[in-house]
C-alpha positions in Angstrom: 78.6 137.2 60.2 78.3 133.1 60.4 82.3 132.9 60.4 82.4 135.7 63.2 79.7 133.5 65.5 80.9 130.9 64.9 84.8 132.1 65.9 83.2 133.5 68.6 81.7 130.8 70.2 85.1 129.1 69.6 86.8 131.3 71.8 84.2 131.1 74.5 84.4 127.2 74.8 88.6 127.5 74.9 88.2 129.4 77.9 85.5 127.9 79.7 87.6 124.2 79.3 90.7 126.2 80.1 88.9 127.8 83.3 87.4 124.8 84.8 90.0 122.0 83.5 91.6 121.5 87.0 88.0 121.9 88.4 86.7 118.8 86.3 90.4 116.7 86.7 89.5 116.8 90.3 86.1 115.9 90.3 86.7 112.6 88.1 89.3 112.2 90.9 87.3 112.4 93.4 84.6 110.1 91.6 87.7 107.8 90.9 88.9 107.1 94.6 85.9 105.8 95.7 86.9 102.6 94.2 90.4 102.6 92.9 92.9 101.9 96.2 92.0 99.4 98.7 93.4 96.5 100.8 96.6 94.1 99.2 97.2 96.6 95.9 100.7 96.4 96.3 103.3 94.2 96.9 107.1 94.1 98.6 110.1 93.1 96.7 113.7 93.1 97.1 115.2 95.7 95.1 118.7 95.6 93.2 119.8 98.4 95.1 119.1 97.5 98.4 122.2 96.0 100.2 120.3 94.4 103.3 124.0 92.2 104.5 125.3 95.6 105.1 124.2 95.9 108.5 124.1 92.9 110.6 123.3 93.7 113.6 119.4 94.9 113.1 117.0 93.6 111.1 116.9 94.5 107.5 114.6 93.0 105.5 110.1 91.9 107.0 108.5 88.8 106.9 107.0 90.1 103.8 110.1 91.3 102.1 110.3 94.8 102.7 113.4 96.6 103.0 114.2 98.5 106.2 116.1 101.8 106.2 119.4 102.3 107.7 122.6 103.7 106.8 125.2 101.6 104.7 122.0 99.9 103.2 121.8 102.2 99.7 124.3 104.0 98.3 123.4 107.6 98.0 125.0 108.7 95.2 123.2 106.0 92.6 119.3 106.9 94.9 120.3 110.6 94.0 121.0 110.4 90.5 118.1 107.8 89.2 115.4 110.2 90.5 117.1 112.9 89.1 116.5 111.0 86.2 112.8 110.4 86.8 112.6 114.0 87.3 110.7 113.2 90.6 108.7 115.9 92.7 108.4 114.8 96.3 105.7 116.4 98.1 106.1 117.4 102.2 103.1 118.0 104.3 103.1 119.4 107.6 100.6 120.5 109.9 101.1 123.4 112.6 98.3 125.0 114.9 98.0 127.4 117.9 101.0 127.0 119.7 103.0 124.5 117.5 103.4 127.1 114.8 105.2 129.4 117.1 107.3 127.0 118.7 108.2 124.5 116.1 107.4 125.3 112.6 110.5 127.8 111.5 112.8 125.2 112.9 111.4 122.3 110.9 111.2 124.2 107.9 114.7 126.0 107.8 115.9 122.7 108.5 114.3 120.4 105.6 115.7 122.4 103.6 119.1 121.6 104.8 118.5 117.7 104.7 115.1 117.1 103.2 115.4 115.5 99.6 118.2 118.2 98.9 118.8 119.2 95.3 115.2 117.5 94.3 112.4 118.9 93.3 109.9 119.3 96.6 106.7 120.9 97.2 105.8 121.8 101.2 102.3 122.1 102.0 102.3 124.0 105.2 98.7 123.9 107.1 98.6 126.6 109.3 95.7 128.5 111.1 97.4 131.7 110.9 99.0 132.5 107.5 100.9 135.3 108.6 102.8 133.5 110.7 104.3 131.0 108.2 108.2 131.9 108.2 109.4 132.6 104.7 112.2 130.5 103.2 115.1 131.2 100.8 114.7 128.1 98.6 116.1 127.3 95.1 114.0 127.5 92.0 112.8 123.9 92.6 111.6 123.9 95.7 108.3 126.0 96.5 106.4 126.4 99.6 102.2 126.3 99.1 100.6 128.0 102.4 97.4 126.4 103.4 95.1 128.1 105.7 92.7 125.6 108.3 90.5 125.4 110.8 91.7 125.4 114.7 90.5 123.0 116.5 90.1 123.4 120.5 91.6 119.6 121.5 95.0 118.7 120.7 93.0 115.0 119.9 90.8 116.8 117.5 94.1 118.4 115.7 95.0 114.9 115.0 92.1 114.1 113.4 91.8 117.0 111.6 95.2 116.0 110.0 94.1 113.2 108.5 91.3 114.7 106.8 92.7 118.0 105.9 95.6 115.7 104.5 92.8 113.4 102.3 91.2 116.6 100.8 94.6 118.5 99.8 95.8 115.3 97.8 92.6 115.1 96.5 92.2 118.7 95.3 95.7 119.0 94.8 98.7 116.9 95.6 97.6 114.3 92.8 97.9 116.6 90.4 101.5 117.9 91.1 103.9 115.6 93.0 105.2 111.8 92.8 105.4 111.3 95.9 104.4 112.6 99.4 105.5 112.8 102.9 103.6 113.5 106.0 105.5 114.8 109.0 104.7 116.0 112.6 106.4 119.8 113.2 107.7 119.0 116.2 110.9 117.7 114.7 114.6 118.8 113.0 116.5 117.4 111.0 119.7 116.8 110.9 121.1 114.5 108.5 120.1 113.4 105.2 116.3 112.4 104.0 116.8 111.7 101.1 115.3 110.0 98.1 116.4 106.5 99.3 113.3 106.6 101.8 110.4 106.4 98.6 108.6 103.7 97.7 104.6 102.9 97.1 104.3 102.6 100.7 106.1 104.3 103.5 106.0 103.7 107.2 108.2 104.9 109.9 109.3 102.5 112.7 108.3 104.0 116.5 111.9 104.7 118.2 110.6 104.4 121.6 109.1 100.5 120.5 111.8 99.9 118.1 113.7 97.0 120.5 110.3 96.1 122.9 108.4 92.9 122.6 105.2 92.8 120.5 103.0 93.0 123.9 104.5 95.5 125.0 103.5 97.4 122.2 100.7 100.1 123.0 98.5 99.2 119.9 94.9 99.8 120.8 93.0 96.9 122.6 89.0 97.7 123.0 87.3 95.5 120.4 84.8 98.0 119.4 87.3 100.4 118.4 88.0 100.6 114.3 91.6 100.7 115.6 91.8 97.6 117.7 94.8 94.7 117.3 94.7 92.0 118.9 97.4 90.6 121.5 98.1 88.6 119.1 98.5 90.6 116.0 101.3 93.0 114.7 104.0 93.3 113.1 106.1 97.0 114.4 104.9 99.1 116.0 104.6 102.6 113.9 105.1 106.2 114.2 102.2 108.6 112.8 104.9 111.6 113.0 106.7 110.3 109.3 104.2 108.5 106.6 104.4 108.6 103.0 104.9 106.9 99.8 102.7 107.4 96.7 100.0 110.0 96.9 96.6 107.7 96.0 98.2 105.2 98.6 98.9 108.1 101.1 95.4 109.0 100.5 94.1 105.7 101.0 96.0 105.2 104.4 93.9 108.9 105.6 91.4 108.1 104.2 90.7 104.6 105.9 92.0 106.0 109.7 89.9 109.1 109.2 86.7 106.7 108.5 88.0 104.6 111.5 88.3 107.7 113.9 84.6 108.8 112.5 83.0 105.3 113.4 84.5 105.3 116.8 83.5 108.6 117.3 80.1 107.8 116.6 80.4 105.1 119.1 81.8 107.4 121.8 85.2 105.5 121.7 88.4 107.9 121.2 91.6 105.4 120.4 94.6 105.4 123.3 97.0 107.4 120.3 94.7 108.3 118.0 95.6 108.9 114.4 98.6 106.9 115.2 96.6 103.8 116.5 94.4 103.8 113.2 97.8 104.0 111.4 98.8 101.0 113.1 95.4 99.0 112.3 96.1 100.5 108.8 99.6 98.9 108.2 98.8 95.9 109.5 96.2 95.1 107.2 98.3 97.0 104.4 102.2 96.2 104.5 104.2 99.2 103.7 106.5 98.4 100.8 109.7 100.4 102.8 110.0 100.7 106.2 112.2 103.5 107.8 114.5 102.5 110.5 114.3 104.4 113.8 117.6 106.8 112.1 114.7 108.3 110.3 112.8 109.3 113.0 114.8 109.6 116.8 114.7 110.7 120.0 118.4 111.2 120.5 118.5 108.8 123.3 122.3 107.0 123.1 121.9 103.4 121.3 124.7 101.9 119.4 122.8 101.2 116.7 121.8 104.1 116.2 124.6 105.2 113.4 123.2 108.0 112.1 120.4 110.2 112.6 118.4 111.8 110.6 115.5 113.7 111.9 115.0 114.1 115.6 112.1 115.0 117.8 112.3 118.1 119.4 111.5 118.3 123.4 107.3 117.2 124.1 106.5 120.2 126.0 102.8 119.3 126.0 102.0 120.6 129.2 102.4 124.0 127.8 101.3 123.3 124.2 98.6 121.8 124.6 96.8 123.1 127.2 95.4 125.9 125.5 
């Protein structure tokens, strides 16, 4: 009777760690990133496979030696087969509400899997506030689509917020737990060329198209003092793009986590930053340096420039008028 007990009671604690393992991972986690991922934790070097005299018309290489992203720079055949290697899972969020989802999502999904990371392993967390309406996808046995369900938010400023914390909470719960990497992307793009595994690093940011060849003042960072976002006239390095962000997930958590707590404080003073998300990004990698930069290839508008050699991912017509006025 003692054996049987005590088999029992065995049995009973297997399945009560089994049960609420992933429960406990995350709360450690969560306990954990109060602490672990804050300001100067990573640093730029060149890297062997980085040919930055490949292109020499455009910058290649920051002030604090990180590469920049364009074509002719890597050689895609090598990037593909050491994170083959590394048995690498790249993780893409995207976020589509209201109206977006209808207009933009099947486009951007049918098309990443054309040109996003093809042939790797990748994870798309799609945060929706309609489930139903998620397209499905025929994808390969390494690829697999997780469907997240949100809140809708009445203000298209309020989505963007809601990003960024909705973002901080699914790598928390989540993300960590399954991917090396992740990528964040607005749903109002295509693309159209490769993405591939050449654009990860620790620290991902994606050069604005539409600042890529203005002068630093010109640059629409935000300028009220009291704002958790303001940079001064005198401050900056690019200007950055909140549609493409990415890199590892605790450092893509510590990048939402830090604008989201900026956008809170603002709000609390009544002060709503000129681009929102994007201008707390832009605080956010000053005072961090991304550890690759994307060229504007990587994110563009399709206006003609002859630098422009190949592009990537392009953004779909801003029809906010009709999109956002809901």
């Amino acid at each position: 009777m003692l054996f049987a007990a005590l088999l029992c009671m065995a049995v009973l604690s297997l399945v009560y760690i089994s049960y609420h393992s992933h429960r406990l991972m995350t709360q450690v986690a969560k306990e954990e990133l109060k602490f672990r991922w804050r300001k100067h934790n990573v640093r730029s070097e060149l890297l062997s496979w980085f040919n930055s005299s490949a292109v020499t018309d455009q910058q290649t290489i920051t002030s604090w030696n990180a590469p920049i992203m364009w074509e002719g720079t890597f050689d895609p055949v090598e990037r593909d087969e050491f994170y083959f290697k590394r048995k690498a899972v790249i993780g893409l969020t995207v976020f589509a509400i209201g109206r977006y989802l209808d207009r933009y999502l099947k486009d951007f999904l049918e098309s990443a899997e054309q040109h996003f990371m093809k042939g790797h392993r990748v994870i798309y967390y799609v945060m929706v506030d309609v489930a139903s309406k998620v397209p499905a996808l025929k994808m390969p046995s390494e690829r697999t689509m997780i469907v997240i369900q949100v809140p809708k938010q009445s203000r298209w400023q309020d989505i963007s917020m809601m990003r960024m914390y909705q973002i901080n909470d699914l790598i928390q719960d989540r993300v960590q737990f399954q991917v090396t990497y992740l990528f964040c992307f607005d749903v109002d793009q295509v693309f159209v060329g490769r993405f591939g595994v050449e654009a990860l690093a620790d620290s991902v940011a994606q050069i604005h198209a539409g600042f890529f060849t203005a002068d630093r003042n010109k640059f629409t960072y935000e300028r009220n003092p009291k704002s958790a976002a303001y940079i001064a006239p005198n401050e900056g390095d690019f200007y950055y793009h909140a549609a493409v962000f990415g890199g590892r997930p605790d450092l893509v958590l510590n990048l939402t986590r830090t604008c989201l707590e900026g956008i809170i404080r603002d709000k609390s003073k009544e002060i709503e930053a000129i681009w929102h998300d994007e201008s707390h990004l832009n605080r956010y990698f000053l005072d961090h340096k991304p550890t690759m930069l994307l060229s504007p290839e990587y994110c563009w508008d399709l206006t003609p420039a002859k630098y422009i050699r190949y592009v990537r991912l392009k953004w779909m017509p801003k029809e906010y008028k009709k999109l956002r006025d809901n």
